[in-house]
N, C-alpha and C positions, 0 to 999 in steps of 0.2 A: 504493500500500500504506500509506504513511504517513500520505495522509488518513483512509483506512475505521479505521487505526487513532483517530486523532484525532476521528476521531467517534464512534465506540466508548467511547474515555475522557469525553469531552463528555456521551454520553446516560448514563455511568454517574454522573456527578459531578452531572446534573440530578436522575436521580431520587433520590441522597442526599439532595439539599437537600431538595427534597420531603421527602421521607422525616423529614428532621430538622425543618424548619417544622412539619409535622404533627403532631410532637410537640410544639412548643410550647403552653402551655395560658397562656392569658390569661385573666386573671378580672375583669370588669368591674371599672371601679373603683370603682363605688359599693356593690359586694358584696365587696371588696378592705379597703373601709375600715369595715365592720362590727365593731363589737365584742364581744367574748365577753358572754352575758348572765349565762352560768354561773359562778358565783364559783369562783376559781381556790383551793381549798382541799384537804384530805388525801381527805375523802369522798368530793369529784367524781371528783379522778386517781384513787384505787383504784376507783371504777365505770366510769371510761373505759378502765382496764386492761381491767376485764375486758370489756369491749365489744370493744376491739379485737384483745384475744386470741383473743374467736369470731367476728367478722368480718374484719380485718385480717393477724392474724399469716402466716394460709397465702399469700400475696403478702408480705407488708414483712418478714418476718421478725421475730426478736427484736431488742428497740432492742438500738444499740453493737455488733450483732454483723457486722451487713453477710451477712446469710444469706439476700436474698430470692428468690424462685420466679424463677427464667430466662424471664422474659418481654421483650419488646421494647414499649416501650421498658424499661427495668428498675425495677423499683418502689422509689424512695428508700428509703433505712434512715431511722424516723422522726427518730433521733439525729441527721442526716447534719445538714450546713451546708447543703445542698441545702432536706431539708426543711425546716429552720428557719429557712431563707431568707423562706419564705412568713408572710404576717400571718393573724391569727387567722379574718378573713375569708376569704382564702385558700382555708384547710385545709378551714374549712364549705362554702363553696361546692364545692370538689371532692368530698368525700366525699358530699355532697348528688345531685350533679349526674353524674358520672364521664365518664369519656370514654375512648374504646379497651376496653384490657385493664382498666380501672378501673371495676367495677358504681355506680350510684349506689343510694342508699341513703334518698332520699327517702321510697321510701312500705315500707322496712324496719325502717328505727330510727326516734326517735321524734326530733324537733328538740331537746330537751333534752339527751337520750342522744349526739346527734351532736356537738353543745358539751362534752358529758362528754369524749367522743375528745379532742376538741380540745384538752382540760386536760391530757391524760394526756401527747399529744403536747408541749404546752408544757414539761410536766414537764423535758424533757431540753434547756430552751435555758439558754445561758448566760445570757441575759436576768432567768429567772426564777428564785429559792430553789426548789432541790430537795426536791420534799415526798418523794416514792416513792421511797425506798434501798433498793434489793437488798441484803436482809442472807438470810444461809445459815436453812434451815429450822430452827424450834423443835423439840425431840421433845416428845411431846404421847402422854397415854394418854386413852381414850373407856371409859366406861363405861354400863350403861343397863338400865334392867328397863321392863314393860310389865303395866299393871296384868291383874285377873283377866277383866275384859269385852274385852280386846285393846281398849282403844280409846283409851287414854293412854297415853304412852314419856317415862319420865322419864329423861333423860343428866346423864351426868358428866364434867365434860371437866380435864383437870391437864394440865398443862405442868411440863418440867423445869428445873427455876431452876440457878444458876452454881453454887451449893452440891451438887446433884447430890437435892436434894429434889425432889416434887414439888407444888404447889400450883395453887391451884384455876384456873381460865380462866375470866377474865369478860370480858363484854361481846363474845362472840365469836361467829359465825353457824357454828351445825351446821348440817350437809347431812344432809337423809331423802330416802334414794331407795330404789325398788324394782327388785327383782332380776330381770330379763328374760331370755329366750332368749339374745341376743345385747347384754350387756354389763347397763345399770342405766339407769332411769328416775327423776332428780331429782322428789319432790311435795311437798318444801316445805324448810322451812329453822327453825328456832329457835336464839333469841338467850340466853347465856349470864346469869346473875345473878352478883351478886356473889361466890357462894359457887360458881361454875362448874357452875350445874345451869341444866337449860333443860327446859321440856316440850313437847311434840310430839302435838296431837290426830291420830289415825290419821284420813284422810278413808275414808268410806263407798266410794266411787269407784274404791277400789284394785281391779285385776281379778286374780284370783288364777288357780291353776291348776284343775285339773279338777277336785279334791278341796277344792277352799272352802280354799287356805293360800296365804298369800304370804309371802315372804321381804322384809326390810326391811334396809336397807342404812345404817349410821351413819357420816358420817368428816366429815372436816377441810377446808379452804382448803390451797391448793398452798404456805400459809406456816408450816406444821406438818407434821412427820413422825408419823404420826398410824398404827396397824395399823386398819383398816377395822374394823366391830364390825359381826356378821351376826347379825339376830332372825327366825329360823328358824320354819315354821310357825305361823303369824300366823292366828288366822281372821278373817279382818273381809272386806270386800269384795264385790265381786259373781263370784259364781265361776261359771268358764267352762264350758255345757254343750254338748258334743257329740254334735251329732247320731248314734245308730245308722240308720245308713244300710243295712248289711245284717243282714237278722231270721234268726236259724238256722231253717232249715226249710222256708221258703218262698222260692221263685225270684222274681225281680223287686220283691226287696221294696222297693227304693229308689225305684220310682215315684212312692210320695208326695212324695218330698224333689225331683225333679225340676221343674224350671220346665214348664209346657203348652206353650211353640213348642219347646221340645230337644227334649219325648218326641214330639210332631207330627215335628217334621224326622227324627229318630231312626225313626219308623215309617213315613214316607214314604220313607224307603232305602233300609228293609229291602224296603218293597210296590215298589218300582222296580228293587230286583235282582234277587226271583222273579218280577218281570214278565218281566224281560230272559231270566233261564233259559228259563222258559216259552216265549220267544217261537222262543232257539234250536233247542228243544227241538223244536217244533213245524216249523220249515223243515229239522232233520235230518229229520221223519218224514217232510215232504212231496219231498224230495229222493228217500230210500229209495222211495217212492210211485211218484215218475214214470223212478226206474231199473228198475224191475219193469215197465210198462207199454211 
């Protein structure tokens, strides 16, 4: 008994190991000792944010927080000593390359884009001056008109200063997005002037609803509390026509719109199940026939 137990405990203690070697990830050393090409500056880490907030966050979580997706093995918090452990080579070659529950990213992001992560991720080592502070949202009011051809949106963007004024927002990227069934579609973006005004050429491109309008959607970066600004029946665009498919008054009127093998398969069914009537039809009569005889 106390063997089968000992070897029991033996095959479970193997395939741990296993189990745990196979998670170890070794990165060549000469993709280990590569260097960032991407200057480690404010613009790279806030565009590696936002990279790794839509690739990265739903696995690692929020840095510092230690909230990532319950996988095995578990996905370092980028903050941790864990990940920081890694050199800048490292982090590119994994995020490039993945492994396991890790996607690679090679032919998703762009090489630059991937060095961008990389910054963001350094952002949190002790090693490096902190560019990216989480400081609490700005409050922020948007404003905007759209000239008389719908085809220019001029905005207004203020931000609330300490004084409890408002003044102007420069230098700051507005989001235009369009308003969809199910949520909003980002089509561009405009940069604030001095005076916190920015303009926005409508693209031709936009698909509207049935009646030639589309709704246009104005707001802010997640570092502003900002109320969303909606520019309501919009003509511009290419508007959506749908097909009448049934004409009042006449039966079958949808045949045009049909593809020719659906209405072929469709009419060979129908001809193969009053074959088949037919055919029962025909052996009740011949039945009846030779019970009379």
């Amino acid at each position: 008994m106390n063997r089968k137990l000992n070897l029991f405990l033996a095959a479970i203690l193997m395939l741990t190991a296993v189990h745990v070697s196979g998670q170890t990830w070794v990165v060549p050393a000469e993709k280990s000792a590569v260097v960032n090409p991407s200057d480690y500056n404010l613009t790279n880490v806030k565009k590696g944010k936002d990279l790794y907030m839509l690739n990265c966050k739903s696995c690692h979580g929020d840095p510092g927080k230690n909230n990532p997706l319950p996988l095995v093995p578990l996905p370092p918090d980028v903050a941790s000593e864990i990940m920081q452990a890694n050199t800048e080579g490292d982090m590119f070659y994994k995020i490039t390359h993945g492994k396991g529950s890790m996607p690679q990213f090679e032919t998703t992001i762009s090489e630059d884009n991937r060095w961008r992560i990389v910054n963001f991720i350094m952002n949190f080592s002790s090693k490096r001056k902190q560019l990216l502070v989480d400081t609490p949202p700005v409050k922020a009011k948007l404003t905007a008109s759209i000239n008389e051809d719908y085809t220019r949106i001029e905005i207004f963007a203020e931000y609330e200063a300490k004084n409890g004024e408002f003044k102007n927002l420069s230098d700051i990227l507005v989001i235009i997005s369009a308003k969809k069934t199910f949520g909003k579609l980002e089509i561009g973006q405009a940069l604030t002037d001095k005076n916190g005004k920015a303009e926005f050429v409508v693209p031709e491109t936009i698909v509207c609803n049935s009646e030639g309008m589309a709704t246009l959607i104005i707001s802010l970066n997640e570092d502003y509390i900002a109320e969303e600004l909606s520019l309501e029946n919009i003509k511009t665009g290419n508007q959506i026509i749908t097909p009448k498919l049934i004409k009042r008054g006449v039966l079958w009127s949808t045949n045009d719109y049909v593809p020719f093998w659906l209405l072929l398969s469709y009419l060979g069914v129908v001809g193969g199940a009053w074959l088949a009537i037919g055919y029962v039809v025909f052996q009740i009569i011949k039945i009846r026939k030779y019970s009379k005889s």
